[in-house]
N, C-alpha and C positions, 0 to 999 in steps of 0.2 A: 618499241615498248611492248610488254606482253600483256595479253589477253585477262591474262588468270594470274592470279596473287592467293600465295598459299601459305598456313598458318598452321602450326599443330598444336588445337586446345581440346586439352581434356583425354587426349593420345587418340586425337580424332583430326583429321587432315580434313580441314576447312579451307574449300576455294572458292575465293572469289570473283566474282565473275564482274570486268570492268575494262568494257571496252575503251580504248584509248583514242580522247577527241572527239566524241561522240557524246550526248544527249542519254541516247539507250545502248542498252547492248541489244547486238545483232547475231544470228547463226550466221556465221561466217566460214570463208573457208579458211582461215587462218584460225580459229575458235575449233572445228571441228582436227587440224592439226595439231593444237596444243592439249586436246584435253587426249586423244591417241597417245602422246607422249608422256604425260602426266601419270594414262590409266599403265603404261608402260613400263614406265621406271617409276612407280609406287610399288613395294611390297608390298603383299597387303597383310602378309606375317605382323609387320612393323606397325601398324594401327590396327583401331576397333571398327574403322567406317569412314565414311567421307560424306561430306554437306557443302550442298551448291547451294552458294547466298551470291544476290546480289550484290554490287556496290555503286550502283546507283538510286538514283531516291526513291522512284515512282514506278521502277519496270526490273522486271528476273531477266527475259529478254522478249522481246517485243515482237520478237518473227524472224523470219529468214530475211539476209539481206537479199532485195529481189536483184542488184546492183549485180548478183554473181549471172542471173540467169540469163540479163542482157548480155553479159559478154561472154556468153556460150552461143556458140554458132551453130550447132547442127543439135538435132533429140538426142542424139547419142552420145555427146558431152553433158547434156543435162541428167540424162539417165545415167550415165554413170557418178556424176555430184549426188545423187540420189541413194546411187548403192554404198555411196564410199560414207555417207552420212548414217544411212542402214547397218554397216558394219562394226562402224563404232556406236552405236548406242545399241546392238546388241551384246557387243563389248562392255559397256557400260553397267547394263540389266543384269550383265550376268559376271559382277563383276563379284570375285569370293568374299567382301566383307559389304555390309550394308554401305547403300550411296541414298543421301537421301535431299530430296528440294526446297530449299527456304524461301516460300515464296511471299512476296509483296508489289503490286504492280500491275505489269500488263504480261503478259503469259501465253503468246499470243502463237500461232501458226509454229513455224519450229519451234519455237519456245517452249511449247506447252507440251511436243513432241521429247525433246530434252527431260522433261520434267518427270511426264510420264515414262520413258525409262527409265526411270531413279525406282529404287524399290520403296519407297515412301514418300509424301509430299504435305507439308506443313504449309496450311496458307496463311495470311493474314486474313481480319473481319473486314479488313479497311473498305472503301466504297472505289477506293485507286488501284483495288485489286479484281482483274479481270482474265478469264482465259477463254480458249475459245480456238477453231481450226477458220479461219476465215477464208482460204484460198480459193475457197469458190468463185470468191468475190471476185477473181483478177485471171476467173477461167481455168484453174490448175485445181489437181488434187493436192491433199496431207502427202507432202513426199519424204518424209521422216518416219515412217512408220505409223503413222495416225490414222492410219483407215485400218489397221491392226489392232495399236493397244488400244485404243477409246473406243471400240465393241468390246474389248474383252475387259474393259473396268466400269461400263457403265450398263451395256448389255447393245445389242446390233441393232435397237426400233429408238432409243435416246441417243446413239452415237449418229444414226442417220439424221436425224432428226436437226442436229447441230450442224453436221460436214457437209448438212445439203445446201441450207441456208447463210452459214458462216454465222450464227448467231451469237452472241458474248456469254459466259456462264459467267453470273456471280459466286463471290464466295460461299453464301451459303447454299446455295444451290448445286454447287459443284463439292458440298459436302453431303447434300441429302443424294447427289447422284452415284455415289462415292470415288467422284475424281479424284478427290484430296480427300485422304484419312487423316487431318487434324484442321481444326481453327483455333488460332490465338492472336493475340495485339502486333499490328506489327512492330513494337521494338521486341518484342519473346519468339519472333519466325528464328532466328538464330539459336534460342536457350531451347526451344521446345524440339527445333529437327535434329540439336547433339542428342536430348533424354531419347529422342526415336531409334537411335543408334543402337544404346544399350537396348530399347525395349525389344528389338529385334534380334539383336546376342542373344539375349537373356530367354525366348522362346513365346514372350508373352503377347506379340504379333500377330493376328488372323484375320488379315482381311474380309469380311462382311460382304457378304451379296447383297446389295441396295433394292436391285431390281423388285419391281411388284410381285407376286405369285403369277399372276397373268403369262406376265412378260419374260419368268421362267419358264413356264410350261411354253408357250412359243417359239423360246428361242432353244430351248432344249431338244427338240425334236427337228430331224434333218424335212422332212416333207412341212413342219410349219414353218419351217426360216422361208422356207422357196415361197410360200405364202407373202411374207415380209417382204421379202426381196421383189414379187412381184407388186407388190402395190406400191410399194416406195418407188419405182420406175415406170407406174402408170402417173402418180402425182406427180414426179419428178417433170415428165415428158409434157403433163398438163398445165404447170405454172411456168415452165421455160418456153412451151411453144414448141420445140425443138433446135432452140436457135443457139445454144449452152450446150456443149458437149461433155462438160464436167461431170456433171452430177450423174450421169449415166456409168460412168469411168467410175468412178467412188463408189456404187453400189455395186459394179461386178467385182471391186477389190474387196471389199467386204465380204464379200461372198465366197471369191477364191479362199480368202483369208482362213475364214469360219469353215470351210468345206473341206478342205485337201493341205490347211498346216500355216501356221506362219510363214515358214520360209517361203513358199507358193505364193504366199499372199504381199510379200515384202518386195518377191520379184516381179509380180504383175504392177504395183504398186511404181515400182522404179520406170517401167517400159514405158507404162501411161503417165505417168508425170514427163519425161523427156517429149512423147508426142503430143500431147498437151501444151507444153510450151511453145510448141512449134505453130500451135493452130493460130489463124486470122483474129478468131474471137477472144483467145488469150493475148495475143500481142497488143491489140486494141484495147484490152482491159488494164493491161501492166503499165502502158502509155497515160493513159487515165490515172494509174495512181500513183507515175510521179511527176502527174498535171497537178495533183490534189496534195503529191507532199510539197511541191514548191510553192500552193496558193494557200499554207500555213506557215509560210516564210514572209518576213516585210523586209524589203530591199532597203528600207529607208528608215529602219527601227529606231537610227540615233537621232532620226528627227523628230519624232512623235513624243508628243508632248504629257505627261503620264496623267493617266485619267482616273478617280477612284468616285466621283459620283456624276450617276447620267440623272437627268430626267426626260421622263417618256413623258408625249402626250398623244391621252387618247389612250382609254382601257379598256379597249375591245380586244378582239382576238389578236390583234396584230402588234398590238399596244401592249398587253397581257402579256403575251408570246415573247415579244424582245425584252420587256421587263425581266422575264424567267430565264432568259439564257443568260442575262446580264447576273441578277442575283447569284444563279447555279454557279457562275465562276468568279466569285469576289467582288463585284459593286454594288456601290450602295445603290439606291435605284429612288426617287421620287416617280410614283407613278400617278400623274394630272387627268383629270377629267374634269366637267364641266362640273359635275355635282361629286361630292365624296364619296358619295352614296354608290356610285358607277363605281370611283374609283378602288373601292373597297372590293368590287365584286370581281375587279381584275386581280387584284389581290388575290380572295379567295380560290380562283382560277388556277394562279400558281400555287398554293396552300393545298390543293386536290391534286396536284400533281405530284409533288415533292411526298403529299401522303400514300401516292400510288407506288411509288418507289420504297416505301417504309415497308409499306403489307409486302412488295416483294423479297426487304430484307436487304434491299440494297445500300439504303442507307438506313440509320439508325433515328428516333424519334429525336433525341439530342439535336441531329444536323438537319434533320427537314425544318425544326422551331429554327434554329441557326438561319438556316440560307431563308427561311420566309421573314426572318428580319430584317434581311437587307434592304424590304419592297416597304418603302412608308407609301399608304394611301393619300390623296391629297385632292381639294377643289382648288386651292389658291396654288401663287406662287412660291408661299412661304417656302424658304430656304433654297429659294433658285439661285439666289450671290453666292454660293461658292458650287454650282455644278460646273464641269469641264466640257459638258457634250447636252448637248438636246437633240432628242431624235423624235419627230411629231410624227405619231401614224394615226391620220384625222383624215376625215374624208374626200376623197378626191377632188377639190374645188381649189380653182390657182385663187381665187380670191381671199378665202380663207385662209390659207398656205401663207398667204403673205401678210394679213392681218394680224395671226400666229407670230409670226416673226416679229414684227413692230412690240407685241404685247412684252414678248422674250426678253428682245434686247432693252428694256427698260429695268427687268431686272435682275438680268446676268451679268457675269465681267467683262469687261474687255475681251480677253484670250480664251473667251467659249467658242464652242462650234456648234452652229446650227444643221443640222441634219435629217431632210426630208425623205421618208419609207414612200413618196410616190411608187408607183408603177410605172407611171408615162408620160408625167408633168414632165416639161422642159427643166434640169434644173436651175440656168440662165436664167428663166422668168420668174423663177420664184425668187431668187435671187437680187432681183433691181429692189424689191422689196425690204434689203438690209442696207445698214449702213455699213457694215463692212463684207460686201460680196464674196472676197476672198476667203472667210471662213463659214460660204455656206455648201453644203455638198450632200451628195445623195449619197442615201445608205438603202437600199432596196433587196427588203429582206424578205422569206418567201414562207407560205402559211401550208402547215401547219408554222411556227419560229421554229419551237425543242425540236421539230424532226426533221428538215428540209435545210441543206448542207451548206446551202451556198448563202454568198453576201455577196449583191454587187453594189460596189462604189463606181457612184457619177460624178465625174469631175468636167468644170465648165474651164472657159482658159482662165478665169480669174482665181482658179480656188487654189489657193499655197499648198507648199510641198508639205510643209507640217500639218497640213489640216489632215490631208490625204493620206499622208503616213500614221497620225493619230487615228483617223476612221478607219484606216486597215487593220494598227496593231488592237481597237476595241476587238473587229471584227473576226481576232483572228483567237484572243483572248474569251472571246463568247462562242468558241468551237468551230468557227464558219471556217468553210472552205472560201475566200476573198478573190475577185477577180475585179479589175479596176477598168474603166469604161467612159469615153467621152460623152458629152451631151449628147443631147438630140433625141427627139421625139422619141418614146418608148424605150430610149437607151438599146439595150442589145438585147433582153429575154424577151421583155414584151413584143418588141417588132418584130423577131422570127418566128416567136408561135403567131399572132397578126394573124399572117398570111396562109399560114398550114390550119388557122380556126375557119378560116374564108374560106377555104378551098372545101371544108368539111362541107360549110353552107352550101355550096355551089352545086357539091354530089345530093346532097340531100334536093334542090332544087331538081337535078336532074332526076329523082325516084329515087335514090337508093333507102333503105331501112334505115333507121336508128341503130338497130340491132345488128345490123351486116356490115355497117361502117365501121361500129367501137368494134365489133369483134374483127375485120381484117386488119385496127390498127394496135390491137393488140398482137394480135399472132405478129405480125412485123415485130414485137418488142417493144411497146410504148408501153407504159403500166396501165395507162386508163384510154379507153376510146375518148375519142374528140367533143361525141357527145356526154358524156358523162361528164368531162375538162369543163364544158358551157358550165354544166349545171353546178358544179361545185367550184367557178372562178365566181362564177354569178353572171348571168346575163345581163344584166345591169352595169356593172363593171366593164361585159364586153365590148357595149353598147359605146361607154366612154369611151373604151381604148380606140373605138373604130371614127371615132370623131375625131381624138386628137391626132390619130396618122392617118387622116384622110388626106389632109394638103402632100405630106410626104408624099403618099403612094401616086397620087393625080398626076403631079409630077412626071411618074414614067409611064401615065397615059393608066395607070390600073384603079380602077373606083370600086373597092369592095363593096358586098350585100351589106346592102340597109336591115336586113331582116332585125340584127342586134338593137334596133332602133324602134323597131314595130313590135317585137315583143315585148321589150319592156315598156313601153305605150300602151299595150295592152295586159300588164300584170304580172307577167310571166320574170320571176327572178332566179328561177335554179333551185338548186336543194333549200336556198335561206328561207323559202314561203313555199315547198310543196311545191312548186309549178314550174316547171323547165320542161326539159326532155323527156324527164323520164317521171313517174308518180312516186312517192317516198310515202311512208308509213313511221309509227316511235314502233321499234321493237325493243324490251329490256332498255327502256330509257333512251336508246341511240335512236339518230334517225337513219332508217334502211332504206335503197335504194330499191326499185322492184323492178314493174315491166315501162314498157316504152309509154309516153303519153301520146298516145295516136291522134287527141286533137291538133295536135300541133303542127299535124300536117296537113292542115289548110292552108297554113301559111308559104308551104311548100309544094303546092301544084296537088292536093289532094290525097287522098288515103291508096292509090293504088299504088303501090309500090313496085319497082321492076331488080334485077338481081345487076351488076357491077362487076366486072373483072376484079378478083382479090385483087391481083399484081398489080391494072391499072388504077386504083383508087390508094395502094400502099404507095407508088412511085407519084401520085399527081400530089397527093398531103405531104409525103419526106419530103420532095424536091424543091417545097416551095417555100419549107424551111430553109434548107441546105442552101439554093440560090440567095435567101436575104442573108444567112450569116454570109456569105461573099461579097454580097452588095455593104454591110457594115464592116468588114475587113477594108474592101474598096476605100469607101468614103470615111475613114480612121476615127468611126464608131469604137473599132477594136483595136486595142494593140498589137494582137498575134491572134494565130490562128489555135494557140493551146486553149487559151483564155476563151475563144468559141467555142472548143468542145466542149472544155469545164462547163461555161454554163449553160452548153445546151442538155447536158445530161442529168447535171445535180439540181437545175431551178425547170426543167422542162421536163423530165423522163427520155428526150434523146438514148435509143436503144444502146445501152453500156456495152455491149460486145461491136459495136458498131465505131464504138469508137470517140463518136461527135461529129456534126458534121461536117470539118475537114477534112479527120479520117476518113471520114466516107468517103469522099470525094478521092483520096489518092485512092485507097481499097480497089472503088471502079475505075477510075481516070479522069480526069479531066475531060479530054474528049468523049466518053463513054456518058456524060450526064450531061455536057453540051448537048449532045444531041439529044438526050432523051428530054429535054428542055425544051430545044426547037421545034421537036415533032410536038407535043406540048402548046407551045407557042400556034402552033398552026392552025389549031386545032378547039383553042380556048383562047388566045389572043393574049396581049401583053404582059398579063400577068404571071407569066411562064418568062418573058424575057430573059434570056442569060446575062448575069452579073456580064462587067467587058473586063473583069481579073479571071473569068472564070474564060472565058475568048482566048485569054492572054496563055493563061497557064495549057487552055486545050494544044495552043497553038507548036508552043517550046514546049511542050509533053512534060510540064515541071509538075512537082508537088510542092503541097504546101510544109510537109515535114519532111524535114530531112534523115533522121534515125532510121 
């Protein structure tokens, strides 16, 4: 079947862009084939223009399939996919009658690449419409030309600015930038890109400099760009660490680009994208996101039972939070708290969010009043007899948890599912507490809700396939990335951070700084230091966690620091009351994080502090994550070892060029981190022990992935 379906309205060759069997369209190589031919055997004598529409719902096309660059073997097959994609959309660009982009959708990485070589681009208002160069994300540059044209249509300090972070442009924003010279509705992206046609026959065309006066005079002068260029590679080098080789590659394409010609800039452009591909930190990344497309897939869809209202209880942050992802994507939501009063105010919570989305223009006043109807505030039960799903995020207490439950099932249906956001409860135990076990199941979502990717579901042996398939497809329906997880103590994120938070304690006991600990576990690629992790889980909370896997750990002979226990004994809860690690101040209404709290290390052998091997304090915290995800793959915590990385990356910070930490483990070897374990072991004693899979795999020189 072909790609592209073509029409001639108005003496204007409209194609449509509609991949066959698929969802989205894809840049493909079979797409970048047919439209060579297309632009080939078109006259262009014979028409006034051509218009690329989609025909699918929600998406122009959605990115490059990355499916091509796995099955290139060497940089020099990908670089040349690079050039031959380069050739035709300068073909395209420069093609003698106007081509122009009818966009609605997602717009994404080649996509947006596509687009912008069209010599005009009509978007819709819609809020389903997004563009954007994302390939940072996955360790690669814009290898379509986008480290080219999006300097030269929005200016070289806004196009960095995007290509470095993979950020999304909304529509109107990608008109004030002037990505896209038109907005209209998307059923008019079609009427409004043919009138573009003629308007560009007809002479009455002239693309608009958007940029500020600033950002001209900047970019207009050869000695101020190298300005630009240089500080965007000191920021660059500063938020990566050095540990992302990308972003460094995208600013000297840019640069080539702007300096010495497109075509210069097109060929550096293709060189670095094929040795890109090739690197460790790109592969590891690409691995990751088709861990993340298949953990938006449910295996078990026809079992899941269709769900159209939850109710939340508990409207706190967590409570709030799942409400707003539930609302954001079509359910109706009861949101329960003890008093209405509370309940209202998790309301309001999502009401200031969906209004922070309005002032950016992302959605419209219409659909923010829309999506906050979804959210009834509530103290009672009323209208719990027809919800599908209960998901309580109430405070860590199994005794509560299950008084919760008794309250519920008095007046929910039958075929409801009860669903605890613990972090660490057993969900077994909470469980003997229903009269029907089988549909009770952990849904353990992660705070911030709207921004923090993942969902894991806890399933006991009693909990049915439909429950687990309905908890997936909510999960998967409320944007999560879904990974599914047997019981037991801490499930799988809580336990492996666990022991990488103990181990922070154990260096801080030894002397190390506050300040020298978060800062070597960032340069490794953690987003936040460990201490910083305390203060914003809440020490309090940690406190919990370390009581309820203390039996576990005693077990292999290892008894973490009490310390989570004596501090909050004595006060100390993290950011939520000013007193953790670190001292916090309100700046502009937020609370800010400042310097270190130096009292705190009384509790830690005194104010003298001594200095730490980076390397030996970066390998004694990763490793001790990396051996518990081994020890719950062992003990069938885990079903596989993707579902590890997935959520050691997207519910922990797990450094994303790294992989997760299974990849990490083949990266070095198996043998190569046995030992760095034992020596470890010897040294600190059994809480270094190595996993006996991880023995296993040293021994047979195996890995745990096979690709």
């Amino acid at each position: 079947m072909s790609y592209l379906n073509t029409e001639i309205q108005d003496n204007i060759l409209v194609v449509t862009l509609d991949q066959p069997d698929s969802k989205v369209n894809k840049l493909t190589e079979e797409l970048i084939s047919e439209v060579k031919e297309l632009l080939e055997n078109t006259n262009p004598d014979d028409i006034d223009g051509i218009v690329m529409v989609s025909g699918k719902k929600n998406n122009f096309i959605a990115g490059a399939d990355v499916e091509m660059l796995k099955n290139k073997k060497a940089p020099e097959e990908i670089e040349d996919l690079s050039q031959r994609g380069n050739r035709l959309l300068l073909q395209l660009e420069n093609y003698p009658k106007p081509v122009v982009a009818a966009i609605h959708g997602s717009c994404l990485g080649g996509g947006l690449e596509v687009a912008m070589a069209c010599n005009y681009r009509v978007a819709s208002k819609h809020s389903d419409t997004v563009m954007g160069q994302p390939e940072v994300q996955l360790g690669l540059l814009p290898g379509g030309g986008g480290t080219q044209r999006l300097p030269r249509l929005i200016g070289v300090q806004n196009a960095l600015s995007y290509m470095l972070t993979g950020k999304n442009i909304y529509p109107r924003k990608a008109y004030k930038l002037g990505l896209v010279d038109e907005l209209t509705h998307r059923d008019a992206v079609l009427t409004a890109a043919k009138k573009a046609v003629g308007k560009i026959n007809s002479g009455k065309f002239e693309r608009e400099d958007k940029r500020s006066l600033v950002h001209q005079l900047m970019e207009g002068m050869s000695p101020l760009r190298n300005i630009i260029y240089s500080q965007a590679r000191k920021r660059a080098k500063s938020e990566s660490k050095g540990n992302y080789p990308a972003p460094e590659k995208i600013i000297d394409c840019v640069q080539e680009g702007y300096e010495n010609g497109m075509q210069a800039g097109l060929q550096l452009e293709s060189e670095y994208f094929g040795k890109l591909a090739a690197t460790p930190e790109s592969e590891a990344m690409v691995s990751l996101f088709f861990a993340m497309q298949n953990a938006k897939k449910n295996p078990n869809e026809e079992k899941a039972k269709e769900i159209q209202k939850i109710g939340v209880l508990g409207a706190g942050l967590m409570g709030s939070g799942i409400a707003d992802v539930s609302a954001n994507n079509e359910y109706r939501v009861l949101l329960k708290d003890q008093e209405a009063e509370q309940a209202a105010k998790g309301k309001k919570s999502i009401w200031d969010n969906l209004d922070k989305k309005r002032k950016k223009r992302i959605i419209s006043e219409f659909e923010r009043d829309r999506i906050a109807s979804h959210v009834t505030p509530t103290g009672t039960y009323d209208g719990f007899e027809n919800v599908g799903l209960v998901i309580e995020a109430v405070f860590e207490d199994l005794n509560l948890k299950k008084s919760i439950i008794k309250e519920v099932e008095e007046v929910t249906p039958d075929d409801y599912i009860f669903a605890s956001n613990t972090s660490s409860l057993p969900i077994t135990k909470i469980a003997k507490a229903s009269r029907r076990p089988e549909q009770v199941v952990g849904m353990h979502y992660f705070s911030p809700v709207p921004k923090m990717p993942l969902l894991e579901i806890i399933t006991t042996d009693q909990t049915a396939d439909w429950v687990t398939a309905t908890a997936r497809e909510v999960g998967i329906q409320q944007g999560k990335h879904v990974i599914v997880v047997n019981d037991g103590p801490g499930f799988y994120t809580t336990r492996i951070l666990a022991p990488f938070m103990n181990e922070a304690l154990m260096l801080l006991e030894e002397g190390i700084s506050i300040k020298e600990l978060d800062k070597h576990m960032k340069r490794f690629g953690f987003p936040v230091g460990p201490a910083t992790l305390f203060d914003e889980v809440g020490i309090d909370v940690a406190a919990h966690i370390t009581e309820v896997l203390s039996d576990l750990f005693a077990d292999r002979g290892v008894h973490p620091s009490k310390k989570p226990t004596e501090l909050f004994e004595d006060g100390y809860k993290g950011k939520k009351n000013k007193k953790g690690f670190y001292k916090y101040e309100q700046k502009n209404g937020k609370m800010k994080k400042t310097d270190p709290n130096k009292e705190i290390y009384q509790y830690f052998g005194g104010s003298d502090r001594k200095s730490i091997d980076e390397q030996t304090v970066q390998q004694r915290m990763t490793l001790t994550m990396v051996n518990e995800a081994a020890w719950c793959l062992q003990e069938d915590i885990l079903h596989n070892p993707t579902d590890g990385d997935l959520g050691a990356v997207l519910g922990l910070g797990f450094p994303p060029f790294l992989g997760g930490p299974f990849r990490y483990i083949d990266r070095e070897g198996a043998d190569t981190i046995v030992g760095r374990l034992e020596k470890f072991e010897q040294e600190h004693g059994p809480r270094f022990t190595p996993a006996d899979i991880l023995k296993e795999y040293a021994k047979d020189d195996k890995k745990f992935h096979q690709d």
